[in-house]
BAKEPA-106184 format. One line per 2 residues: number of its first residue (from 1); their letters; for each residue x, y, z of N, C-alpha, C. Coordinates in nm, 3 decimals, padded with zeros to 5 digits. Layout:
REM residues N
NUM) a) X:Y:Z:X:Y:Z:X:Y:Z; ...
END
This chain:
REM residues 289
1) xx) 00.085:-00.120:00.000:00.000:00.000:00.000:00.089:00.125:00.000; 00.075:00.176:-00.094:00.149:00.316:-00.139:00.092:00.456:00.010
3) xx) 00.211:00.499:00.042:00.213:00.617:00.134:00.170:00.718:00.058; 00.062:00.764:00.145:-00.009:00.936:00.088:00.122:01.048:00.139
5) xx) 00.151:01.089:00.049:00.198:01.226:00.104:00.164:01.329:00.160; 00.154:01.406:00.280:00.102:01.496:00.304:00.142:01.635:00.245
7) xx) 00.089:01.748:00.238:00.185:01.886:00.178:00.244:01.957:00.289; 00.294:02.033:00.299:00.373:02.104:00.367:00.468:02.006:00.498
9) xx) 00.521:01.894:00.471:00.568:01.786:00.561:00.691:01.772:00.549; 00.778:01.781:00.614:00.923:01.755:00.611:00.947:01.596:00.677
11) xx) 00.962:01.505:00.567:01.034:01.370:00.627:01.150:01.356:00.604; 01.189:01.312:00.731:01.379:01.298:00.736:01.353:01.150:00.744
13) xx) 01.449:01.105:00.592:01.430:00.976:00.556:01.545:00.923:00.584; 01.571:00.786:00.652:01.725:00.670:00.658:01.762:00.647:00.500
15) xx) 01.846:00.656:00.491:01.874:00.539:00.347:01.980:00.450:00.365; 01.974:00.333:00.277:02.101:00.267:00.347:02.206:00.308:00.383
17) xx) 02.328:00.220:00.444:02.464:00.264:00.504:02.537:00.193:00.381; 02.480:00.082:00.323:02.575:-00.014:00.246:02.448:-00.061:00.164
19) xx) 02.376:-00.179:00.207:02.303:-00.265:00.156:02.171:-00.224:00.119; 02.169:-00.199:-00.036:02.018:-00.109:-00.070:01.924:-00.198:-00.017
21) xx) 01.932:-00.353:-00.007:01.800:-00.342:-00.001:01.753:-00.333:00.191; 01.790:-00.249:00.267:01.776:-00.177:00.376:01.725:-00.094:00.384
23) xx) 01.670:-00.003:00.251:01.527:00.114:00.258:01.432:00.016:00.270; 01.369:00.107:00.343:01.209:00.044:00.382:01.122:00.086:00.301
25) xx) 01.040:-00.042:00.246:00.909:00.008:00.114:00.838:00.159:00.188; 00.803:00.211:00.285:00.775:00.308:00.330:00.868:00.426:00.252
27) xx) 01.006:00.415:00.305:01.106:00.519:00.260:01.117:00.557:00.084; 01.107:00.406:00.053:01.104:00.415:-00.137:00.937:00.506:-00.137
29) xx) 00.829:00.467:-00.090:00.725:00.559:-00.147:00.748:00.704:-00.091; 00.817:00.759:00.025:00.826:00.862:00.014:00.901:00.922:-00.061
31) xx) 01.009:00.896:-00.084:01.091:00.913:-00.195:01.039:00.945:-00.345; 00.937:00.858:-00.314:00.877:00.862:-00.496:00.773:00.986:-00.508
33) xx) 00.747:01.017:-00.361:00.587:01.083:-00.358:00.637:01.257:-00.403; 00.769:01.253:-00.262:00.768:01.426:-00.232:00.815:01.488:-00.341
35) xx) 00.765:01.646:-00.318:00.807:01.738:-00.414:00.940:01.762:-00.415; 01.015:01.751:-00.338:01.182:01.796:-00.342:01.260:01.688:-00.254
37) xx) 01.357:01.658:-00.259:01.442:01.578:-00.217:01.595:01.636:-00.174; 01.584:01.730:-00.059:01.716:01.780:-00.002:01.806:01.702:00.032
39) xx) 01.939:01.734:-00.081:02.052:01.591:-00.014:02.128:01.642:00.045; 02.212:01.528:00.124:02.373:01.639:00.150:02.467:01.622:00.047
41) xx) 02.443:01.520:-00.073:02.540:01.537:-00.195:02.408:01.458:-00.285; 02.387:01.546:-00.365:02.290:01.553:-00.517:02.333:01.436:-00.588
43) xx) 02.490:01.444:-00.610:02.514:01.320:-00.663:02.440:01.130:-00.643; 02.528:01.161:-00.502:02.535:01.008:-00.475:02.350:00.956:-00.438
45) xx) 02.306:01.107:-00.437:02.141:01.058:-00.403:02.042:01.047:-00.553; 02.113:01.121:-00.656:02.064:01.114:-00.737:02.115:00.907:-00.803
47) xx) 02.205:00.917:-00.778:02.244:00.754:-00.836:02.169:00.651:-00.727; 02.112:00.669:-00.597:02.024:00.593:-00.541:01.892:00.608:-00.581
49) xx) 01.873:00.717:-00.586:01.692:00.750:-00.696:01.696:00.657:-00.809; 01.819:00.689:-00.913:01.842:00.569:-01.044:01.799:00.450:-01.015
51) xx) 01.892:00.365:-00.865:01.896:00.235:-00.874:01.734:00.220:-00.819; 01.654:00.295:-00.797:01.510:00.275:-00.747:01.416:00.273:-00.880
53) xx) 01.500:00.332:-00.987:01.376:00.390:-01.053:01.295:00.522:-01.048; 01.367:00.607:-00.933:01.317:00.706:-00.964:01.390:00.847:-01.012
55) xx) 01.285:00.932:-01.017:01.351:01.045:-01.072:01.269:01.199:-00.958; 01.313:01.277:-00.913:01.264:01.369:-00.831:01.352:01.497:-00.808
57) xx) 01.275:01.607:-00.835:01.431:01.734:-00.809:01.495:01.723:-00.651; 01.586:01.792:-00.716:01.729:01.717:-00.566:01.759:01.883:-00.559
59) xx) 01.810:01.919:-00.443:01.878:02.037:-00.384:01.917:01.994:-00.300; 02.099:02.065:-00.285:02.166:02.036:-00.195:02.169:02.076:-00.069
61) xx) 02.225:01.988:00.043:02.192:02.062:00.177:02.289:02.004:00.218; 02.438:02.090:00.238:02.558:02.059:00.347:02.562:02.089:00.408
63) xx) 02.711:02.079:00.476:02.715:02.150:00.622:02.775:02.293:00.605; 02.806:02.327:00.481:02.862:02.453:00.396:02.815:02.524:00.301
65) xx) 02.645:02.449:00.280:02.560:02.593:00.264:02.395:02.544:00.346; 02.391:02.491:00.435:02.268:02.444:00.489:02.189:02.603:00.579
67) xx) 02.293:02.637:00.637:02.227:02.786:00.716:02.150:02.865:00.633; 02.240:02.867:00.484:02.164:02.950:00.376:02.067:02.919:00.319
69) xx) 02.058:02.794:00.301:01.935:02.767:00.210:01.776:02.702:00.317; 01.832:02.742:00.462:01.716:02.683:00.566:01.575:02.755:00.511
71) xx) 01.592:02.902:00.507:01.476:03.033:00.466:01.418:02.948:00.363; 01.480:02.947:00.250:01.419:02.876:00.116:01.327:02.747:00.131
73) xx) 01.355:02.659:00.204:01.315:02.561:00.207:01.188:02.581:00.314; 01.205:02.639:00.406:01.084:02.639:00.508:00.990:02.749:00.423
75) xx) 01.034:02.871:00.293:00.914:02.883:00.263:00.834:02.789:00.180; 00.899:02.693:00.099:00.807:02.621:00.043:00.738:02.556:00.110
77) xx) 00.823:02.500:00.188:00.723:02.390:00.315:00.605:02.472:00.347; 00.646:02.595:00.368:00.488:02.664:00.455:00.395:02.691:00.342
79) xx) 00.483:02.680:00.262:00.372:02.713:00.100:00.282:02.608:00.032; 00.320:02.453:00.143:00.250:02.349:00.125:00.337:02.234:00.037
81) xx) 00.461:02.259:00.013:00.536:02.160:-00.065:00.590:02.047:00.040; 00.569:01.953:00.012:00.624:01.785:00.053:00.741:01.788:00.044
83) xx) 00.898:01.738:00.173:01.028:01.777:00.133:01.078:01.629:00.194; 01.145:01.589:00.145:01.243:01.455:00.199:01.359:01.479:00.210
85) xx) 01.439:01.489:00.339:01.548:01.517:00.406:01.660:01.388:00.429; 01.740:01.397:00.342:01.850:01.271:00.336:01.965:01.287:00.326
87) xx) 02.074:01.232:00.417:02.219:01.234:00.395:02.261:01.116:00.314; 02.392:01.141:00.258:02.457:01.028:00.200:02.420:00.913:00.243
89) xx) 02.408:00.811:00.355:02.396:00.739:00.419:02.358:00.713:00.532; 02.261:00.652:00.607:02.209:00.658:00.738:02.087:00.729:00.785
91) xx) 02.102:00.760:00.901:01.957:00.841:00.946:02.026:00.975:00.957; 01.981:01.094:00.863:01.999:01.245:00.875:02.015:01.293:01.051
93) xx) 02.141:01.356:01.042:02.141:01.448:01.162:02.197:01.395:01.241; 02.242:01.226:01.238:02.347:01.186:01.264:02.475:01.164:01.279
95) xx) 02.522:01.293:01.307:02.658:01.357:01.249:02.654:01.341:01.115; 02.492:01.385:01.061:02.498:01.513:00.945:02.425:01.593:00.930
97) xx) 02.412:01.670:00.800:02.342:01.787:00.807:02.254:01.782:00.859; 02.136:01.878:00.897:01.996:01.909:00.880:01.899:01.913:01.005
99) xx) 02.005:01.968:01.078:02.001:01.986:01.208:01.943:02.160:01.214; 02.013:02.237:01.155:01.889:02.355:01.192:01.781:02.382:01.061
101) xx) 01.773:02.277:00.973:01.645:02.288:00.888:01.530:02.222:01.011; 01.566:02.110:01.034:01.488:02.069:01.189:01.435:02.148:01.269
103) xx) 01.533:02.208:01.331:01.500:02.355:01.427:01.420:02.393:01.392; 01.460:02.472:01.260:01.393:02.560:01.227:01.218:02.565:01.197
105) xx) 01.225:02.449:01.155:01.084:02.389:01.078:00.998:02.359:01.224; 01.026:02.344:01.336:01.007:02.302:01.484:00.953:02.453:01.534
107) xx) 01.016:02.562:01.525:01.038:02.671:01.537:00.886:02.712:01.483; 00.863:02.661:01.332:00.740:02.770:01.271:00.618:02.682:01.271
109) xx) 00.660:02.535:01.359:00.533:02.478:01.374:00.434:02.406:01.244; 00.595:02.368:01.145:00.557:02.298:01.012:00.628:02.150:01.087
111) xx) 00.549:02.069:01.050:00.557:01.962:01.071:00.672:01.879:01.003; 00.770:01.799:01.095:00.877:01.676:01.066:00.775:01.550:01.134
113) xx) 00.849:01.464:00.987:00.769:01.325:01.038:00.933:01.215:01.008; 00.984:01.185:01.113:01.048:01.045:01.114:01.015:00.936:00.998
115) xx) 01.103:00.878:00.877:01.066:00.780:00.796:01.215:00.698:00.856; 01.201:00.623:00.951:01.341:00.565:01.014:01.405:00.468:00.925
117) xx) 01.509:00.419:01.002:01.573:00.288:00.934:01.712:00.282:00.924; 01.834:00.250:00.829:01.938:00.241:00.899:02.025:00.346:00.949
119) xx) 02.121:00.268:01.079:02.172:00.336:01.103:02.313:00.284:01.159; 02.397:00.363:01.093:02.569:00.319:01.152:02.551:00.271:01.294
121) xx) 02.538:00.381:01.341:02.534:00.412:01.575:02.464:00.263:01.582; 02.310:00.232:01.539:02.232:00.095:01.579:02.349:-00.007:01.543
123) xx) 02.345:-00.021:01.392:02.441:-00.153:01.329:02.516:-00.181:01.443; 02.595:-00.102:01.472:02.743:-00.152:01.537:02.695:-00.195:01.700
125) xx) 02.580:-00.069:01.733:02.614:-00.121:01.854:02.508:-00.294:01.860; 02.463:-00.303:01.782:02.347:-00.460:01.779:02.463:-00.563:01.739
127) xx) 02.544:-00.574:01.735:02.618:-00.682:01.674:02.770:-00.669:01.740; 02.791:-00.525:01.843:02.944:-00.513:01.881:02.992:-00.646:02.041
129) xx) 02.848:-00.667:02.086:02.838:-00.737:02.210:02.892:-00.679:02.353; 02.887:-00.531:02.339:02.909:-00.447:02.477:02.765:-00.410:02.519
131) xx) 02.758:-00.364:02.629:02.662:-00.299:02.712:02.597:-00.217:02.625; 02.430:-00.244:02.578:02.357:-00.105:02.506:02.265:-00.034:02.633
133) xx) 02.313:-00.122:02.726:02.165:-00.045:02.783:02.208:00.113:02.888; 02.305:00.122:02.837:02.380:00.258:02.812:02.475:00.307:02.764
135) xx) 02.474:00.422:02.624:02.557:00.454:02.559:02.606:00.555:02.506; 02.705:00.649:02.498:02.745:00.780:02.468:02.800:00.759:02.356
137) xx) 02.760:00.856:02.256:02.748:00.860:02.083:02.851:01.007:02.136; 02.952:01.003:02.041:03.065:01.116:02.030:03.065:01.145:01.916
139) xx) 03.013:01.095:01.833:03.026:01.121:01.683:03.174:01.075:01.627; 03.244:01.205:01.554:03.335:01.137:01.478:03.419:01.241:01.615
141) xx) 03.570:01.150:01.602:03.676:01.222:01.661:03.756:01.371:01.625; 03.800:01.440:01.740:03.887:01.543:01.597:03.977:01.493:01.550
143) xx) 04.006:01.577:01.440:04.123:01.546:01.361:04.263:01.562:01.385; 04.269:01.653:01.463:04.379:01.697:01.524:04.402:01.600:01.685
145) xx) 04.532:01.520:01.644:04.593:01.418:01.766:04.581:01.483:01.902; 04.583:01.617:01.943:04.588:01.693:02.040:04.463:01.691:02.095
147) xx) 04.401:01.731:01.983:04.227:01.768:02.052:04.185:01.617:02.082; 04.206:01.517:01.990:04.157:01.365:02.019:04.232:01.291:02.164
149) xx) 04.317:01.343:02.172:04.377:01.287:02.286:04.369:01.314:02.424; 04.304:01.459:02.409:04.281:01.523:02.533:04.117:01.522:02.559
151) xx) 04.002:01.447:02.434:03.894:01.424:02.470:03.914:01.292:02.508; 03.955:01.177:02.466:03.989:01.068:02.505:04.045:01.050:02.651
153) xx) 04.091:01.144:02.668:04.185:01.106:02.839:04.024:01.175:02.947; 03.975:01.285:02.858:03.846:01.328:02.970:03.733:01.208:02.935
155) xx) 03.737:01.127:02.840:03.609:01.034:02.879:03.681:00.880:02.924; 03.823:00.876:02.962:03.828:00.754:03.009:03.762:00.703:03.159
157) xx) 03.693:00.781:03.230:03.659:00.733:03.303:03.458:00.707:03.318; 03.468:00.713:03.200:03.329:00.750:03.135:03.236:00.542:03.149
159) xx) 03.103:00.572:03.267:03.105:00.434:03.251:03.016:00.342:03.144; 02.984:00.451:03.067:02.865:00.387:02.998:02.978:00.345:02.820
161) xx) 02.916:00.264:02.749:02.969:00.235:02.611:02.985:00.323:02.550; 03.112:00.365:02.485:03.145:00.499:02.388:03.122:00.482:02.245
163) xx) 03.072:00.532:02.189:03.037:00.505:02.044:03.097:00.625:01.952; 03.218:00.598:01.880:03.257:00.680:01.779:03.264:00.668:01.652
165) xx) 03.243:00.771:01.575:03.292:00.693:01.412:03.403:00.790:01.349; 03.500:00.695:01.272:03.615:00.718:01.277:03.657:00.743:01.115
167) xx) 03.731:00.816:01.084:03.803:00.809:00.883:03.895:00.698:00.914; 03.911:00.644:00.794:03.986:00.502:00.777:04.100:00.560:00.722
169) xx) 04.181:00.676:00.737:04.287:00.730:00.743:04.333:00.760:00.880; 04.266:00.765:00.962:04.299:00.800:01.085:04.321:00.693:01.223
171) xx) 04.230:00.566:01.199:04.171:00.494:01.247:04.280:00.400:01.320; 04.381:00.394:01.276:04.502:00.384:01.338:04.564:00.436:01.453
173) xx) 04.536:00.552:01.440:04.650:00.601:01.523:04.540:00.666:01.628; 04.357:00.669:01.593:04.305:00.701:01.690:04.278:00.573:01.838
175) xx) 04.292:00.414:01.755:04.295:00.320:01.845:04.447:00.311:01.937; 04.547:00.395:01.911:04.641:00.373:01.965:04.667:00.485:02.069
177) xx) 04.541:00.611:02.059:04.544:00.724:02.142:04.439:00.646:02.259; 04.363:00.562:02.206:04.227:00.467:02.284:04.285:00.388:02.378
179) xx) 04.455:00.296:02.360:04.518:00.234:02.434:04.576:00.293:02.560; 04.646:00.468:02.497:04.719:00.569:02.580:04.627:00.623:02.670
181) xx) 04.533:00.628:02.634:04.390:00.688:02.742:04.322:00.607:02.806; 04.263:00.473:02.781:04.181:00.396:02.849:04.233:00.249:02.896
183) xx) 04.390:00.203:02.841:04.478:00.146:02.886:04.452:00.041:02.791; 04.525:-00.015:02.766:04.509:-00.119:02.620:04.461:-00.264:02.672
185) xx) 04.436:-00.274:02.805:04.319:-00.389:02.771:04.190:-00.383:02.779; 04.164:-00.231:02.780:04.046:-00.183:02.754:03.929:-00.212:02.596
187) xx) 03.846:-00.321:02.613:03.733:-00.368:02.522:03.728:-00.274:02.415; 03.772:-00.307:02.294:03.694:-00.261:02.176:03.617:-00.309:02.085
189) xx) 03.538:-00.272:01.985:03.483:-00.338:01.886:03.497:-00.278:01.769; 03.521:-00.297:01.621:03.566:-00.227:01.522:03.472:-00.231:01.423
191) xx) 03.395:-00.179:01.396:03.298:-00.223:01.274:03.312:-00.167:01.144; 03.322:-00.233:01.069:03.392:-00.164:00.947:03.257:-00.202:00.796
193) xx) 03.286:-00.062:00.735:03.184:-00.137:00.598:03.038:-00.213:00.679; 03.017:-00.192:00.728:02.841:-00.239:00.783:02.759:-00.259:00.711
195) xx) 02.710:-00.404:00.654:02.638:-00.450:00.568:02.643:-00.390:00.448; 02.777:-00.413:00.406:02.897:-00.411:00.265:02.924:-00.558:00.271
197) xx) 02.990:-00.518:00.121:03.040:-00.635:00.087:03.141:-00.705:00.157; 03.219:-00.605:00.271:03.405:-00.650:00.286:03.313:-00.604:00.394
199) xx) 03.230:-00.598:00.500:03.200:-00.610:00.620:03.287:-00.683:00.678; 03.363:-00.621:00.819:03.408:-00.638:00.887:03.388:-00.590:01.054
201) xx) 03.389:-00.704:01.169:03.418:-00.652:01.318:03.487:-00.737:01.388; 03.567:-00.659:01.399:03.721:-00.702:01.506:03.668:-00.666:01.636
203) xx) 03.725:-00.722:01.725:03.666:-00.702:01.914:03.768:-00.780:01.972; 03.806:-00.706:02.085:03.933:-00.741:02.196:03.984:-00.658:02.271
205) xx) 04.085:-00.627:02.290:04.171:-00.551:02.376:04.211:-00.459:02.269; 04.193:-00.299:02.337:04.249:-00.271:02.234:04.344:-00.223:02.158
207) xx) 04.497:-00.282:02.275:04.629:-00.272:02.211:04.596:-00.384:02.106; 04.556:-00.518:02.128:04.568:-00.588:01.996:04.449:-00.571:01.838
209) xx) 04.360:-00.467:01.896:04.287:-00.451:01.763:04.375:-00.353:01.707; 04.414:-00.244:01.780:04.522:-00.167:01.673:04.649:-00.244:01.640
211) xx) 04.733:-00.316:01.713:04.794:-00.377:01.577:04.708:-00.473:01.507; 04.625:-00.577:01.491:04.588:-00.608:01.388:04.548:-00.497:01.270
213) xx) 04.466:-00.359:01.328:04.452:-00.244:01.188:04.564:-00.245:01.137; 04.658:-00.208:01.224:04.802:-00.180:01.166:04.820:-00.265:01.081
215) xx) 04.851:-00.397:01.098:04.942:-00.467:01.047:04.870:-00.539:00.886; 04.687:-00.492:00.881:04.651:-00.512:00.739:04.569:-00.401:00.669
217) xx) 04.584:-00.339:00.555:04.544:-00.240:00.512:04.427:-00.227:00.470; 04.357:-00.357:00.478:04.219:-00.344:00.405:04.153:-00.298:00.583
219) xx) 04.141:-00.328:00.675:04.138:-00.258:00.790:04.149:-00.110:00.797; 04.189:-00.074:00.723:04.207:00.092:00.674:04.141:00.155:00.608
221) xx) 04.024:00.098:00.527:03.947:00.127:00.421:03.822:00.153:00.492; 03.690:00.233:00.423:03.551:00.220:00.404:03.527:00.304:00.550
223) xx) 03.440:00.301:00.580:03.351:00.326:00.664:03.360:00.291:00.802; 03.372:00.362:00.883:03.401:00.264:01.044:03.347:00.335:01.160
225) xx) 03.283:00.248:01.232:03.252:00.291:01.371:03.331:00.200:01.462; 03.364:00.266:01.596:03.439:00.224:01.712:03.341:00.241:01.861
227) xx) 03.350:00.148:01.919:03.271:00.073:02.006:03.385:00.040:02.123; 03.374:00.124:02.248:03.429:00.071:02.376:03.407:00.078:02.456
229) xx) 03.402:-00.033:02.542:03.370:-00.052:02.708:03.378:00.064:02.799; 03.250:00.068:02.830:03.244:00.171:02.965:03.407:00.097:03.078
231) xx) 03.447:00.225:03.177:03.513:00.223:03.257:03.410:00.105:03.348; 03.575:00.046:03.415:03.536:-00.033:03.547:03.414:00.053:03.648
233) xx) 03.335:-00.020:03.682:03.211:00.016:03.797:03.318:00.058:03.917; 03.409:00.032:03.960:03.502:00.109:04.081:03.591:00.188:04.016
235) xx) 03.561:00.299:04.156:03.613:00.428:04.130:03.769:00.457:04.111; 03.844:00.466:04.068:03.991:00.464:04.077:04.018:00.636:04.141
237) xx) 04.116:00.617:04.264:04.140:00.745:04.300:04.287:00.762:04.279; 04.315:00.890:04.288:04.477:00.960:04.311:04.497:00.983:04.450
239) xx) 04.601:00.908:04.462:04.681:00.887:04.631:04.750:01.056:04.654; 04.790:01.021:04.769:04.809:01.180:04.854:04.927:01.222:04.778
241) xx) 05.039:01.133:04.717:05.157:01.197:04.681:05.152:01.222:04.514; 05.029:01.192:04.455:04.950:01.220:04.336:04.912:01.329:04.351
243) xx) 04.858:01.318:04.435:04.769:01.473:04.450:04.896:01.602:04.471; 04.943:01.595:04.527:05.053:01.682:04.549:05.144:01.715:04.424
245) xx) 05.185:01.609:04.395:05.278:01.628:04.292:05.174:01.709:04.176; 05.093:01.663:04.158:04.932:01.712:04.045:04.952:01.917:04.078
247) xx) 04.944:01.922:04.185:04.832:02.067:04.239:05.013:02.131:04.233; 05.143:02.121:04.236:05.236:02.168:04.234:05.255:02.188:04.063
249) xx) 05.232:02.104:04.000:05.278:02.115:03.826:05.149:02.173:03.792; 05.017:02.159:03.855:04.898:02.293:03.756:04.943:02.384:03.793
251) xx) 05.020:02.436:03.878:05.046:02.587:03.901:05.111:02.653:03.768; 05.164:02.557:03.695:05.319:02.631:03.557:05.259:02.547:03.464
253) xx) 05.174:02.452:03.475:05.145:02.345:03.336:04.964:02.348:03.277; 04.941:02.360:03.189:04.854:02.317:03.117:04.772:02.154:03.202
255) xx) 04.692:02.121:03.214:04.613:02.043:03.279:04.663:01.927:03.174; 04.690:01.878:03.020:04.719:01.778:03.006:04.846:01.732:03.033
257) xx) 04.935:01.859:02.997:05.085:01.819:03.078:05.135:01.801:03.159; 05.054:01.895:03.316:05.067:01.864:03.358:05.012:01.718:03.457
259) xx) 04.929:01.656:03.392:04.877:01.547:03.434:04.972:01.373:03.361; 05.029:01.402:03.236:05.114:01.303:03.197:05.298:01.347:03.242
261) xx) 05.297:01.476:03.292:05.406:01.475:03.374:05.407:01.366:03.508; 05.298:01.403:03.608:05.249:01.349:03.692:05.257:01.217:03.701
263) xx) 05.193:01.149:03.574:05.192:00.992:03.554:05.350:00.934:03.540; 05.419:01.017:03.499:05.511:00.961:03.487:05.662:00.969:03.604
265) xx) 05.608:01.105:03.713:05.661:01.108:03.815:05.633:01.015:03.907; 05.489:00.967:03.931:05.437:00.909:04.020:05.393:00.739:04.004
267) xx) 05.425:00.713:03.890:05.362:00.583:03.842:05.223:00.615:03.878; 05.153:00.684:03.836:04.991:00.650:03.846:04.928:00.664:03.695
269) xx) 04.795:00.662:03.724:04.756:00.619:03.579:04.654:00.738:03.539; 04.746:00.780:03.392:04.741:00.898:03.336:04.598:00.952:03.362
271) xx) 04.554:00.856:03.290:04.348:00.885:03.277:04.303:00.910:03.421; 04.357:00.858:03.535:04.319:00.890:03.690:04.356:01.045:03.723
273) xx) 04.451:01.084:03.704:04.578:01.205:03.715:04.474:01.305:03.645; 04.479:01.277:03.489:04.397:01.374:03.344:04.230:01.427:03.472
275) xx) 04.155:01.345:03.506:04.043:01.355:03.568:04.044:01.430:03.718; 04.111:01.422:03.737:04.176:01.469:03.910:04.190:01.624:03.865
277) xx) 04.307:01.668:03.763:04.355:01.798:03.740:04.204:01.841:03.683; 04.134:01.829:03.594:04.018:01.876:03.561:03.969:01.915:03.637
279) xx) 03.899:01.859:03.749:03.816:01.848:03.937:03.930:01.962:03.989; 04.047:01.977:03.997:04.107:02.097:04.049:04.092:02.220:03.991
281) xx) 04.099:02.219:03.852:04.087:02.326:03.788:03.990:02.356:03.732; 03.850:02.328:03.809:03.736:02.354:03.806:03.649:02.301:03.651
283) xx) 03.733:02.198:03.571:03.660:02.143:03.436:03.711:02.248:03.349; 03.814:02.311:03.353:03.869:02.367:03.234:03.983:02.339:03.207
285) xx) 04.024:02.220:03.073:04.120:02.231:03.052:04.231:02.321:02.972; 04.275:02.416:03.069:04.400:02.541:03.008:04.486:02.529:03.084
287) xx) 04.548:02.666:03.048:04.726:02.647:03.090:04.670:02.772:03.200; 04.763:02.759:03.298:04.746:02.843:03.436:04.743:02.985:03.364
289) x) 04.673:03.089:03.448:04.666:03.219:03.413:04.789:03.316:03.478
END
């Protein structure tokens, strides 16, 4: 039974991650119905319309002109036009665009309707075999080793499942910042290509999932989400000559330096030290004033 379209309706539609046939007959009739089809790349949505059979005008919606073209789009909507909201892959707004067309459309009291279905964050975590029944989505990491390393050392003590997704250029050297921060026999899961052809998930410790990435290159390729164990349920503290040595080096150091100074004066453990200096310096990590 073919979906009525309503007019003036904004559906934010899933489309597959990998495996077309993962749209839902729901998603193909909206697809076929609405008046416009906002992508975040025209291209690759126009070659999924093809493999459907269909044909529908496409306008683009990135993360580098989405602010601009929000006005445009909410007047048609209010003008009664049908709009289908889709990223490259997955469920929209999932670390991608279309987050203040949302707002916005929320804002003037034009109606969003959910057309669900896949999604990277679900895939991985239904099949990674860690704890779902609590989980912190980080999105993708920064790019910069500094900024990734110093969010990594503030969520190692984090107890719920971390969910990141990662570039398969990077993916290396971010599981080896994952070892330096959360200690390398700390649980990972690697999900790679998700219902692709070269689907792959690695799970272990995760000094040994980064060298296995390392050591094969197709591990380096496609698409990837990263999956790791909440912190131990007990609290790990910093002893009195931690603490001291800690509250003497924030006085002249930056909170990450001076906290892997620390670790390495004191034998304690960095991610304990990193969390301690934060709690002293009131949750800001900077360099003394």
């Amino acid at each position: 039974m073919a979906v009525s379209i309503e007019p003036g309706v904004l559906y934010v539609v899933a489309t597959p991650i990998g495996n077309l046939d993962d749209l839902s007959p729901r998603a193909r009739d909206v697809l076929a119905g609405v008046d416009l089809v906002a992508a975040e790349d025209t291209r690759l949505t126009g070659q999924l319309l093809a493999r459907l059979g269909l044909r529908r005008p496409l306008l683009s919606l990135h993360e580098h002109n989405e602010r601009g073209r929000v006005a445009g789009l909410v007047e048609r909507l209010a003008a009664g036009a049908s709009v289908a909201l889709v990223s490259d892959a997955g469920t929209p707004l999932i670390s991608d665009p279309g987050f203040p067309l949302v707002r916005e459309c929320r804002r003037r009291g034009i109606r969003v309707s959910p057309v669900p279905g896949p999604s990277a964050l679900a895939a991985a975590l239904s099949v990674g075999g860690l704890p779902t029944d609590r989980f912190r989505f980080e999105g993708f990491l920064p790019r910069a080793a500094a900024a990734r390393r110093s969010l990594l050392d503030a969520l190692a003590q984090e107890g719920a499942t971390l969910v990141f997704f990662e570039s398969a250029h990077r993916i290396a050297a971010s599981l080896r910042d994952m070892a330096s921060a959360f200690g390398a026999e700390r649980e990972v899961v690697v999900g790679r290509e998700l219902t692709k052809r070269f689907e792959t998930v690695l799970a272990g410790p995760v000094g040994d999932v980064a060298d296995r990435v390392e050591a094969d290159p197709e591990q380096r390729l496609g698409e990837i989400v990263v999956l790791v164990a909440g912190a131990p349920a007990q609290t790990r503290h910093v002893d009195a000559e931690g603490e001291r040595v800690l509250r003497a080096l924030l006085s002249e150091l930056p909170v990450r330096q001076a906290a892997s100074l620390a670790a390495r004066i004191t034998g304690g453990r960095k991610a304990d030290l990193y969390r301690r200096a934060i709690e002293m310096k009131g949750g800001a990590d900077t360099a003394p004033s």
